[in-house]
Structure formats: C-alpha cells, structure tokens
VOBA-138721 format. One line per field, with one value per residue: residue number from 1; chain; x, y, z of N, C-alpha, C, CB in turn. Coordinates in steps of 0.1 Angstrom, whole numbers, plus 5000, padded with zeros to 4 digits. Glycine has a CB too. Layout:
! residues N
n: [NUM, ...]
chain: [A, ...]
nxx: [X, ...]
nyy: [Y, ...]
nzz: [Z, ...]
caxx: [X, ...]
cayy: [Y, ...]
cazz: [Z, ...]
cxx: [X, ...]
cyy: [Y, ...]
czz: [Z, ...]
cbxx: [X, ...]
cbyy: [Y, ...]
cbzz: [Z, ...]
! end
This chain:
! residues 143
n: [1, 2, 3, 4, 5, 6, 7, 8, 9, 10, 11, 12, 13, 14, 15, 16, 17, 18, 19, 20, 21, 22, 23, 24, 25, 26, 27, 28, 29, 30, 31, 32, 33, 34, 35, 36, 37, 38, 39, 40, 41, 42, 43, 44, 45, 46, 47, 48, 49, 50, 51, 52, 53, 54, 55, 56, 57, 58, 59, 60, 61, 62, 63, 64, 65, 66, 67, 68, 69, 70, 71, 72, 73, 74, 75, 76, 77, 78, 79, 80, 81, 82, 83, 84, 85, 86, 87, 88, 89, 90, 91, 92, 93, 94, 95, 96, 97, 98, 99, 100, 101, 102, 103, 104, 105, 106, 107, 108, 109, 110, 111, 112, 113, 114, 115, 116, 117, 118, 119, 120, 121, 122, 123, 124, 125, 126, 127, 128, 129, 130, 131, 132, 133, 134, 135, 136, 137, 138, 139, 140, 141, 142, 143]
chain: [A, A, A, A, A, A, A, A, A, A, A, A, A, A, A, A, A, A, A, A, A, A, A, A, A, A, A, A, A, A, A, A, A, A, A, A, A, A, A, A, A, A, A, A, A, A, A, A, A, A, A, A, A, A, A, A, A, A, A, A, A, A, A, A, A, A, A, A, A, A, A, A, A, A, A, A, A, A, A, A, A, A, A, A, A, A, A, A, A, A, A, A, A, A, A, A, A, A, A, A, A, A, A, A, A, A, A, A, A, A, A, A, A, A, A, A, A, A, A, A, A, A, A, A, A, A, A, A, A, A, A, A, A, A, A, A, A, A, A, A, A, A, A]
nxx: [1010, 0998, 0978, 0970, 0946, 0950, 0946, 0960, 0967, 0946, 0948, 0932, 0929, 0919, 0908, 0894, 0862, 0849, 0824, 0810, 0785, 0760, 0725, 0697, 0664, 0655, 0674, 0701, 0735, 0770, 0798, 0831, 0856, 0885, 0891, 0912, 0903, 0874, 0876, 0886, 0867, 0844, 0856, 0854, 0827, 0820, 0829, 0819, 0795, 0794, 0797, 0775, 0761, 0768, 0765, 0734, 0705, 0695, 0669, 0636, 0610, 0604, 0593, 0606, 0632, 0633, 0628, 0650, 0672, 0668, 0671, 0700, 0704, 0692, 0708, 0733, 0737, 0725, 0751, 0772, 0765, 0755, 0728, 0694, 0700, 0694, 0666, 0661, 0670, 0659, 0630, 0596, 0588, 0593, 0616, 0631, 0638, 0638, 0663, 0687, 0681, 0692, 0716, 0730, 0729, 0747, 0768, 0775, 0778, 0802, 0816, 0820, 0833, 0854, 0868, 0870, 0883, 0907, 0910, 0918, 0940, 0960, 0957, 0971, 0994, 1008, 1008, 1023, 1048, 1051, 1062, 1078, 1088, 1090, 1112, 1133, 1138, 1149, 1171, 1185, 1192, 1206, 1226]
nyy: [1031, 1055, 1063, 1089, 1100, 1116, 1129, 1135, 1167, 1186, 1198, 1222, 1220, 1224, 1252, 1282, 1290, 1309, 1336, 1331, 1333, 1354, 1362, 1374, 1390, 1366, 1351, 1338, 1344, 1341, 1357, 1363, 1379, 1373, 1365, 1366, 1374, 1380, 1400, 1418, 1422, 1431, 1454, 1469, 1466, 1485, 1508, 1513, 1517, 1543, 1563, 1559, 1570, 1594, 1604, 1603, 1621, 1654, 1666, 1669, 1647, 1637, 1606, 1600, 1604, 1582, 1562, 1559, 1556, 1535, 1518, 1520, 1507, 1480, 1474, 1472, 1449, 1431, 1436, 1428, 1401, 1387, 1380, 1393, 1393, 1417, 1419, 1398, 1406, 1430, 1429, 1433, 1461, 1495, 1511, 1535, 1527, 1504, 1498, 1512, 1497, 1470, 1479, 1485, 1461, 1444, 1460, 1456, 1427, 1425, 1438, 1425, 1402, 1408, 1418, 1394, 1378, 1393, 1389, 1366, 1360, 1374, 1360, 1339, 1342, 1354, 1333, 1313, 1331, 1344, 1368, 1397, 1418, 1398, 1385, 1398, 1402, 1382, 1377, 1399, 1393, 1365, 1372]
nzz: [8253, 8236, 8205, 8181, 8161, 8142, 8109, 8079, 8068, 8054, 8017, 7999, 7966, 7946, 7921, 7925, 7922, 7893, 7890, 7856, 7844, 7835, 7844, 7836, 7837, 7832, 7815, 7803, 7800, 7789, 7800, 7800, 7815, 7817, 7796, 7770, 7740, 7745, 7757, 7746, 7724, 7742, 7748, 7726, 7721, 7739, 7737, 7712, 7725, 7740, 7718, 7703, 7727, 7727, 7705, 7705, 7700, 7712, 7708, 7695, 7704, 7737, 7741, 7714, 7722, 7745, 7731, 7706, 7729, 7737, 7721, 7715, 7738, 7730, 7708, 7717, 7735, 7719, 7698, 7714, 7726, 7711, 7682, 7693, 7719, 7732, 7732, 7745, 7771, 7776, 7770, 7763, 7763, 7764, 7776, 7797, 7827, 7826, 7808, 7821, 7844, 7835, 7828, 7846, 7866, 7847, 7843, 7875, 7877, 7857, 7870, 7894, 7886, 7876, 7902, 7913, 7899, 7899, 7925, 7933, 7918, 7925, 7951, 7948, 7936, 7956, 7972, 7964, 7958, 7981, 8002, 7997, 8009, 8034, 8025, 8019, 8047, 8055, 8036, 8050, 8069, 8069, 8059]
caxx: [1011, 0984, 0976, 0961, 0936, 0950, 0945, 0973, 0961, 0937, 0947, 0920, 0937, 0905, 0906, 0883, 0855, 0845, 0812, 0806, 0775, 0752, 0712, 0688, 0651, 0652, 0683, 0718, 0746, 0783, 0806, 0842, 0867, 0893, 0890, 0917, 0892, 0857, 0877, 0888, 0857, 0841, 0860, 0851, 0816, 0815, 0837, 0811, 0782, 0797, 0797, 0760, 0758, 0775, 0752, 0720, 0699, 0687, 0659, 0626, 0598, 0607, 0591, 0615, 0642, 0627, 0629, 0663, 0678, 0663, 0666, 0710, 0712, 0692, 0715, 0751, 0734, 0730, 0766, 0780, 0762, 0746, 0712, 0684, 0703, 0686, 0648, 0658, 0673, 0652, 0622, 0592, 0590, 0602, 0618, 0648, 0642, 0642, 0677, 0695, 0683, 0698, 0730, 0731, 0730, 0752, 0782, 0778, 0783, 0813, 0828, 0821, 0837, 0866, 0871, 0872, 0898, 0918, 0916, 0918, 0953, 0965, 0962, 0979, 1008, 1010, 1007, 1039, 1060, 1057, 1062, 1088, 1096, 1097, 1124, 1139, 1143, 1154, 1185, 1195, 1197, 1217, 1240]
cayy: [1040, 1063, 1066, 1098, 1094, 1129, 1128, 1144, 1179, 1182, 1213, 1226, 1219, 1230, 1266, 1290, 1294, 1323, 1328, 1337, 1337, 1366, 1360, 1391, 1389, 1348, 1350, 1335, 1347, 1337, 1370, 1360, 1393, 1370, 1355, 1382, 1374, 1383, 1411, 1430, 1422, 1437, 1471, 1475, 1474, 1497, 1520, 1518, 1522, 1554, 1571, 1559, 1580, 1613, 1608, 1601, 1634, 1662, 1674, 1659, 1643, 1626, 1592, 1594, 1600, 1576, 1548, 1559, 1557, 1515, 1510, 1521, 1495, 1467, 1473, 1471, 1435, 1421, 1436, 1419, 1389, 1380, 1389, 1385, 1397, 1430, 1417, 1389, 1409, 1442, 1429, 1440, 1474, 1498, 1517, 1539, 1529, 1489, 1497, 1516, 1488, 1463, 1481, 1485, 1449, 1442, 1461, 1451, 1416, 1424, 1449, 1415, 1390, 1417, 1418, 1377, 1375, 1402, 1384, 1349, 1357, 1376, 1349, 1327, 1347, 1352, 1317, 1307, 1338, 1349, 1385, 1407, 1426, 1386, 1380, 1405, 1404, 1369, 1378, 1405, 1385, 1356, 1387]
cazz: [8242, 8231, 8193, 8179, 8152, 8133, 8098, 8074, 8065, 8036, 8008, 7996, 7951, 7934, 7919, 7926, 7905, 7894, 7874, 7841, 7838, 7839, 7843, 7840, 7830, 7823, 7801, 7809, 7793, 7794, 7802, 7801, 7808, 7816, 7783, 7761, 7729, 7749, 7765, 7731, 7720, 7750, 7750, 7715, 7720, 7749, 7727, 7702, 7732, 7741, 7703, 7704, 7732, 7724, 7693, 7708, 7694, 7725, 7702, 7691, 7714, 7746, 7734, 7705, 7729, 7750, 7715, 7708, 7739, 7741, 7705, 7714, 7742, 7725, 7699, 7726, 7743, 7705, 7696, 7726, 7734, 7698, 7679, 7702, 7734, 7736, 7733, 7760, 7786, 7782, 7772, 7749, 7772, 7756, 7788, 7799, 7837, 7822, 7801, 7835, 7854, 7830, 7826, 7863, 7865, 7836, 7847, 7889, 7871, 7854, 7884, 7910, 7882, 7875, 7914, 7913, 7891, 7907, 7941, 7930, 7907, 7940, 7958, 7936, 7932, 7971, 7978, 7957, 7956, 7992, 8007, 7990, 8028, 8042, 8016, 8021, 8058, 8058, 8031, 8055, 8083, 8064, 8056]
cxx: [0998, 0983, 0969, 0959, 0941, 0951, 0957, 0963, 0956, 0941, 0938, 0928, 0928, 0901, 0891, 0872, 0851, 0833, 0811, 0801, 0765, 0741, 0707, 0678, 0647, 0661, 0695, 0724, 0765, 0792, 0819, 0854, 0879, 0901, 0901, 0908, 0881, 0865, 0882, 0876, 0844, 0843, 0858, 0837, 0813, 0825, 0823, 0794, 0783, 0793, 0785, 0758, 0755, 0764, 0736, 0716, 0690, 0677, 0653, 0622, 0603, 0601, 0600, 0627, 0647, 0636, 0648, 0673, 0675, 0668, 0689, 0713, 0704, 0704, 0735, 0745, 0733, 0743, 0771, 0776, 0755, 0732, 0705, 0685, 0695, 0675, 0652, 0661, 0662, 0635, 0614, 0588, 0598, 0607, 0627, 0650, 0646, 0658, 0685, 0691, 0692, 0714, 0737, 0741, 0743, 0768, 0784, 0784, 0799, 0823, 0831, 0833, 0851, 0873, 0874, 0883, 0910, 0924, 0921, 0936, 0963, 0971, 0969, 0991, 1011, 1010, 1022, 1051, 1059, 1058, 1077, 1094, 1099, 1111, 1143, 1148, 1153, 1165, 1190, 1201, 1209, 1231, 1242]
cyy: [1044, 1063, 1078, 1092, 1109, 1125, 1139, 1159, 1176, 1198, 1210, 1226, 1230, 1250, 1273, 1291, 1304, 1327, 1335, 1337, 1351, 1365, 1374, 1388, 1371, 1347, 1351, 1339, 1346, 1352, 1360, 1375, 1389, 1361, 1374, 1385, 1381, 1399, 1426, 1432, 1438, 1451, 1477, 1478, 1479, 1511, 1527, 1524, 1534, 1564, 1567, 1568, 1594, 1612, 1608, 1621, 1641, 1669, 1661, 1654, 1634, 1612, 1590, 1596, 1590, 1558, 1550, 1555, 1537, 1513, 1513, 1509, 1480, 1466, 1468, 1459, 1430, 1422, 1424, 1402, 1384, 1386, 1384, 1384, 1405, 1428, 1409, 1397, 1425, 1441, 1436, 1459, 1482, 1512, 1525, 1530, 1509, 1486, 1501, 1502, 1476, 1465, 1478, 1469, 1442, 1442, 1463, 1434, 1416, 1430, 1433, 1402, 1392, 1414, 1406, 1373, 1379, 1394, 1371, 1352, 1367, 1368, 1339, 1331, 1350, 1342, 1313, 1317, 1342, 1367, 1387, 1410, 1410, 1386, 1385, 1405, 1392, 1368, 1386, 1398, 1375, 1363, 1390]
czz: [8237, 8215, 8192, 8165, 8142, 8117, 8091, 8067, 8050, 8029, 8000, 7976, 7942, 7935, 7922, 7919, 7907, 7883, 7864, 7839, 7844, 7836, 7849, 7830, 7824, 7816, 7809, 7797, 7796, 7790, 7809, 7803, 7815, 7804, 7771, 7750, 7734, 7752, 7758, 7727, 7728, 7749, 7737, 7712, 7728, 7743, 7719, 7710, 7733, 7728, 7701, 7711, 7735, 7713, 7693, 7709, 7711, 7721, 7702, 7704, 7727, 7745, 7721, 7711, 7736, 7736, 7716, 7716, 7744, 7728, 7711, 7727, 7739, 7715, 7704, 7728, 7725, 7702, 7708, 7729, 7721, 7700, 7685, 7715, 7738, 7741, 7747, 7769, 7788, 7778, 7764, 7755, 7765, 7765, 7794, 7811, 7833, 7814, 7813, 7841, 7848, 7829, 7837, 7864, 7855, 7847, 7861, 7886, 7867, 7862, 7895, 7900, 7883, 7893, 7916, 7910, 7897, 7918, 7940, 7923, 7918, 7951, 7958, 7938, 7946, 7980, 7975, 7956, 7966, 7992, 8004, 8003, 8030, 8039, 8018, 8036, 8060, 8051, 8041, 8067, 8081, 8061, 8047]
cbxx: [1020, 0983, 0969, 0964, 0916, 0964, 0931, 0986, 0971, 0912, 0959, 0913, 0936, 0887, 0910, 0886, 0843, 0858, 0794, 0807, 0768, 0756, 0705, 0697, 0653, 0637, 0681, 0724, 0742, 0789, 0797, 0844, 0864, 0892, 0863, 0934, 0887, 0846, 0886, 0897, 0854, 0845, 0876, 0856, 0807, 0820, 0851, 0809, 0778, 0810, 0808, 0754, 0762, 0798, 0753, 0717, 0685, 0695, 0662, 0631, 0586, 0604, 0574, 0615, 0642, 0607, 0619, 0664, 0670, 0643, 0651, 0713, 0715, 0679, 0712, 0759, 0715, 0723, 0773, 0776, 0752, 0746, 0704, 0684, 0716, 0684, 0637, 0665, 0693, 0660, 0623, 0572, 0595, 0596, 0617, 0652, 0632, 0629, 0680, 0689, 0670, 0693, 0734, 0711, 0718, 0747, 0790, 0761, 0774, 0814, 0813, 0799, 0832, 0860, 0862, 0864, 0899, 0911, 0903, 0902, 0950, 0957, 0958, 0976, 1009, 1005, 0995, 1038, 1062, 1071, 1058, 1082, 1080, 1090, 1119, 1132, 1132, 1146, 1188, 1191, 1184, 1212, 1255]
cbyy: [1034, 1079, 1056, 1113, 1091, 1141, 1131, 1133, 1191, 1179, 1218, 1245, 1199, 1220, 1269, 1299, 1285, 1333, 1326, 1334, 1325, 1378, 1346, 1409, 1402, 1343, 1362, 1318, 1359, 1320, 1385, 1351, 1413, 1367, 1347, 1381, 1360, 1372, 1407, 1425, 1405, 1433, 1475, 1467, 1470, 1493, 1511, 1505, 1516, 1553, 1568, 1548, 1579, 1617, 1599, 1589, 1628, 1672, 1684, 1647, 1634, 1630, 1591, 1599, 1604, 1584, 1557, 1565, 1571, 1507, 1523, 1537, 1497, 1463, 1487, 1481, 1434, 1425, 1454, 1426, 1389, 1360, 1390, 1373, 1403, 1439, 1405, 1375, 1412, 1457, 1430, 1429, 1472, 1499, 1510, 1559, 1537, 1483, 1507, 1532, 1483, 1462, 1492, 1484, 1447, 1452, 1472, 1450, 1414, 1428, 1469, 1405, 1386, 1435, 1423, 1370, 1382, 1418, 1382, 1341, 1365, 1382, 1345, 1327, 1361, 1357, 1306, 1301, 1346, 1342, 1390, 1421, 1436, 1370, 1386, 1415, 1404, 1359, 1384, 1419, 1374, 1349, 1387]
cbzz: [8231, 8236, 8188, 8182, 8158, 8139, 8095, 8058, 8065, 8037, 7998, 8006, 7942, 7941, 7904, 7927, 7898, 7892, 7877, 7830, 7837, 7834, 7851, 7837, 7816, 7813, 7788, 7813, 7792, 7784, 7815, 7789, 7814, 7825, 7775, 7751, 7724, 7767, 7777, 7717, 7723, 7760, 7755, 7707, 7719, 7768, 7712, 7690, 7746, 7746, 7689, 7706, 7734, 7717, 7682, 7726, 7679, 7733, 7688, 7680, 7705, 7758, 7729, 7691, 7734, 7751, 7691, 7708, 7750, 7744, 7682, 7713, 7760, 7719, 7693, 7742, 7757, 7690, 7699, 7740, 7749, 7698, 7665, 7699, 7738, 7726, 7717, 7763, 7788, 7775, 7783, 7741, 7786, 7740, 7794, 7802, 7850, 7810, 7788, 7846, 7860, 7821, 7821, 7873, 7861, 7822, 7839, 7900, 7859, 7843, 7898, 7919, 7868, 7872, 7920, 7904, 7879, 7914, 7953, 7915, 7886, 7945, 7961, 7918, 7920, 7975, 7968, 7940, 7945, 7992, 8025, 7982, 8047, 8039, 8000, 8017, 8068, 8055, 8017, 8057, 8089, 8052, 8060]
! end
C-alpha cells in the first residue's frame, strides 16, 4: 500500500486588502470611499472644489491667476484631509503644473481604490451566491 503525502486544500480566509492610504510629496494620508462618513464628506468637498472653480476670476494678471488657482486646491486638500494638507502635498511652490500633478495623483488613487472595492465586493458576492444563468439552468433541468 502506497501512502500519498497530499495535504487538505488550503483557502486562502484573509480579505483582500485594499489601501487607504495615499502618499504624495512625503505625506500619507488615509482616503477611505468605502467608509459612508469619509465618502459624504468627500463629495461635499468636491461639490465645493467645483463652485471654487466656476468662480475662479478669467481677468487680472496670470500670476494672480496663477495664486488663485493654488491658493483654491490648497484650500480642497485642507477641506478634505485637515489644515496643513495643502502646504504638505503641494508644497511651498506656488504652481499650477504642481496642483494638476497632485490632483492627477489624488484622484488615480481614488479611481484604483474605487476599482478595489468594486472588484473585491464582486467577488464576494460571486463566491457565495453563484451564477444567476447556472441557477437557472440547473432548476430547469430538475423541471
């Protein structure tokens, strides 16, 4: 008689992780938009980024456009992330192409976390509830 040495299958238990944090320029920050609280929060200050937007002035000197246009997203990174976000992530520069690159950054973070979630709570729910068509096939068959 032979023995095999097979081990009982191992499931993998341990959820996915998915990261929250968001580093840019030396500065971590915890971004939750599976959190309902962060994620009201969230759409309220990109409500209010936008109406900074539409209001940002098309007159006067391109260096005070320039100001404006930094001085409206230090002001969204403190709204959002507390006072003292803005300076750390954009830095004493006072820059448009340093705010685009940060936002850039910002919301690829929240598009890949978003996408995390999505896939991760997909697979979850396709893990335990199975295929709708399978279900289906397998009642018609039973009759």
């Amino acid at each position: 008689m032979s023995q095999t040495n097979e081990s009982p299958m191992k499931v993998n238990t341990e959820p996915q992780q998915i990261n929250l944090i968001w580093e840019y320029n030396d500065s971590s920050f915890e971004l939750d938009i599976g959190d309902a609280e962060f994620l009201e929060h969230y759409e309220a200050v990109m409500e209010r980024l936008d109406d900074a937007e539409k209001a940002l002035k098309k007159d006067g000197t391109p260096s005070e456009r320039v100001r404006a246009y930094d001085k409206m997203f230090r002001d969204f990174y403190d709204d959002l992330l507390g006072d003292g976000a803005g300076d750390a992530i954009l830095g004493a520069k006072c820059s448009i192409i340093n705010c685009d690159n940060a936002f850039e950054s910002f919301l690829a973070f929240i598009d890949a976390q978003s996408t995390a979630i999505n896939t991760r709570r997909e697979n979850v729910a396709g893990k335990y509830s199975g295929n709708r068509a399978q279900r289906r096939s397998a009642q018609y068959r039973r009759g």
